[in-house]
C-alpha positions, 0 to 999 in steps of 0.5 A: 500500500505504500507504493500505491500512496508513493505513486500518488504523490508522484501523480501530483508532481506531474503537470497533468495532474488533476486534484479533484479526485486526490482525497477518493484516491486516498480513501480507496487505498486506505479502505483496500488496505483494511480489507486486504489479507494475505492468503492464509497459505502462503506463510506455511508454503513459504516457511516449507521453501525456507526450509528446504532452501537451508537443506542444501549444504553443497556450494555447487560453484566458485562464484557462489562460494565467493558471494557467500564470502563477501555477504559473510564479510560485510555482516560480520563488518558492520557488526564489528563497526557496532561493536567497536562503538560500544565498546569506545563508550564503555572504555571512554577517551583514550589517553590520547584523546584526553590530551588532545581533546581535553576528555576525561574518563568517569570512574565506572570507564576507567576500571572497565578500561582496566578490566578489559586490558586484564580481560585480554590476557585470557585471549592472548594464552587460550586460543580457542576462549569460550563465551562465559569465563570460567570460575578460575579465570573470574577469580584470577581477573578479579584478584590481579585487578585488587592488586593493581587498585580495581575493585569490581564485582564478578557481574562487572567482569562478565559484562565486559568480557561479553563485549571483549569477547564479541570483538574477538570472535568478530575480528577472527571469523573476518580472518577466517573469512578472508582465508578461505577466499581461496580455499574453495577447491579444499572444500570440494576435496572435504579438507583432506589435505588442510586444517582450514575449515570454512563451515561458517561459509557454507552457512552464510551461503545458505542463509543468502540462498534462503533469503534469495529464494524467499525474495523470488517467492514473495515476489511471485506471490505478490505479483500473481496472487496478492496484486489480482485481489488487491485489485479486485478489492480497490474495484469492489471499494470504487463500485461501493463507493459510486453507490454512496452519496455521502462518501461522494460529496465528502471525496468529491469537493472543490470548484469544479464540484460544485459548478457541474453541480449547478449545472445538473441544476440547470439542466434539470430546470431546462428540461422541466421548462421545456416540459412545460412549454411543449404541454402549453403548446399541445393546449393551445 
C-alpha cells in the first residue's frame, strides 16, 4: 500500500495532474488496505521453501562460494563497526584523546578500561576462549585487578568480557573469512589435505540462498496472487463507493464540484421548462 500512496504523490508532481479526485484516491487505498489479507497459505508454503532452501549444504560453484564470502564479510563488518562503538563508550577517551581533546574518563570507564586490558590476557594464552569465563579465570581477573587498585564485582567482569569477547570472535571469523577466499577447491576435496575449515561459509551461503529464494517467492506471490485481489478489492471499494452519496460529496469537493453541480441544476430546470412549454403548446 505504500507504493500505491508513493505513486500518488508522484501523480501530483506531474503537470497533468488533476486534484479533484486526490482525497477518493486516498480513501480507496486506505479502505483496500483494511480489507486486504494475505492468503492464509502462503506463510506455511513459504516457511516449507525456507526450509528446504537451508537443506542444501553443497556450494555447487566458485562464484557462489565467493558471494557467500563477501555477504559473510560485510555482516560480520558492520557488526564489528557496532561493536567497536560500544565498546569506545564503555572504555571512554583514550589517553590520547584526553590530551588532545581535553576528555576525561568517569570512574565506572576507567576500571572497565582496566578490566578489559586484564580481560585480554585470557585471549592472548587460550586460543580457542569460550563465551562465559570460567570460575578460575573470574577469580584470577578479579584478584590481579585488587592488586593493581580495581575493585569490581564478578557481574562487572562478565559484562565486559561479553563485549571483549564479541570483538574477538568478530575480528577472527573476518580472518577466517578472508582465508578461505581461496580455499574453495579444499572444500570440494572435504579438507583432506588442510586444517582450514570454512563451515561458517557454507552457512552464510545458505542463509543468502534462503533469503534469495524467499525474495523470488514473495515476489511471485505478490505479483500473481496478492496484486489480482488487491485489485479486485480497490474495484469492489470504487463500485461501493459510486453507490454512496455521502462518501461522494465528502471525496468529491472543490470548484469544479460544485459548478457541474449547478449545472445538473440547470439542466434539470431546462428540461422541466421545456416540459412545460411543449404541454402549453399541445393546449393551445
Amino acid at each position: 500500500m505504500h507504493q500505491f500512496k508513493r505513486l500518488v504523490d508522484n501523480d501530483k508532481m506531474s503537470k497533468d495532474h488533476d486534484s479533484i479526485f486526490d482525497q477518493l484516491k486516498m480513501a480507496v487505498i486506505d479502505e483496500a488496505a483494511k480489507q486486504h489479507h494475505w492468503d492464509q497459505k502462503a506463510p506455511d508454503s513459504l516457511r516449507v521453501i525456507q526450509l528446504n532452501a537451508l537443506e542444501d549444504r553443497s556450494v555447487p560453484d566458485k562464484n557462489q562460494w565467493d558471494l557467500a564470502i563477501k555477504f559473510m564479510e560485510t555482516f560480520l563488518s558492520e557488526k564489528l563497526e557496532k561493536s567497536e562503538e560500544q565498546m569506545r563508550e564503555l572504555l571512554g577517551p583514550s589517553l590520547r584523546e584526553q590530551w588532545m581533546y581535553w576528555k576525561s574518563q568517569s570512574d565506572v570507564q576507567t576500571s572497565r578500561r582496566a578490566t578489559a586490558a586484564e580481560l585480554s590476557k585470557v585471549l592472548q594464552v587460550n586460543k580457542k576462549p569460550r563465551p562465559q569465563l570460567t570460575v578460575d579465570e573470574l577469580t584470577a581477573a578479579r584478584k590481579n585487578l585488587q592488586t593493581r587498585g580495581v575493585d569490581v564485582d564478578n557481574e562487572f567482569i562478565r559484562e565486559t568480557w561479553f563485549h571483549v569477547f564479541r570483538l574477538h570472535f568478530l575480528k577472527s571469523a573476518i580472518e577466517c573469512a578472508q582465508m578461505c577466499k581461496k580455499s574453495f577447491y579444499h572444500y570440494q576435496q572435504g579438507y583432506s589435505d588442510t586444517a582450514l575449515e570454512c563451515h561458517d561459509v557454507v552457512l552464510f551461503w545458505r542463509i543468502q540462498r534462503m533469503l534469495h529464494i524467499t525474495g523470488n517467492s514473495l515476489r511471485q506471490q505478490v505479483m500473481n496472487t496478492e496484486g489480482r485481489r488487491l485489485e479486485k478489492e480497490i474495484k469492489q471499494v470504487l463500485e461501493d463507493y459510486c453507490q454512496d452519496k455521502e462518501k461522494k460529496e465528502r471525496l468529491l469537493t472543490g470548484r469544479r464540484v460544485q459548478l457541474a453541480e449547478e449545472l445538473k441544476r440547470v439542466r434539470q430546470i431546462q428540461e422541466k421548462l421545456e416540459e412545460f412549454v411543449e404541454a402549453l403548446n399541445k393546449e393551445k
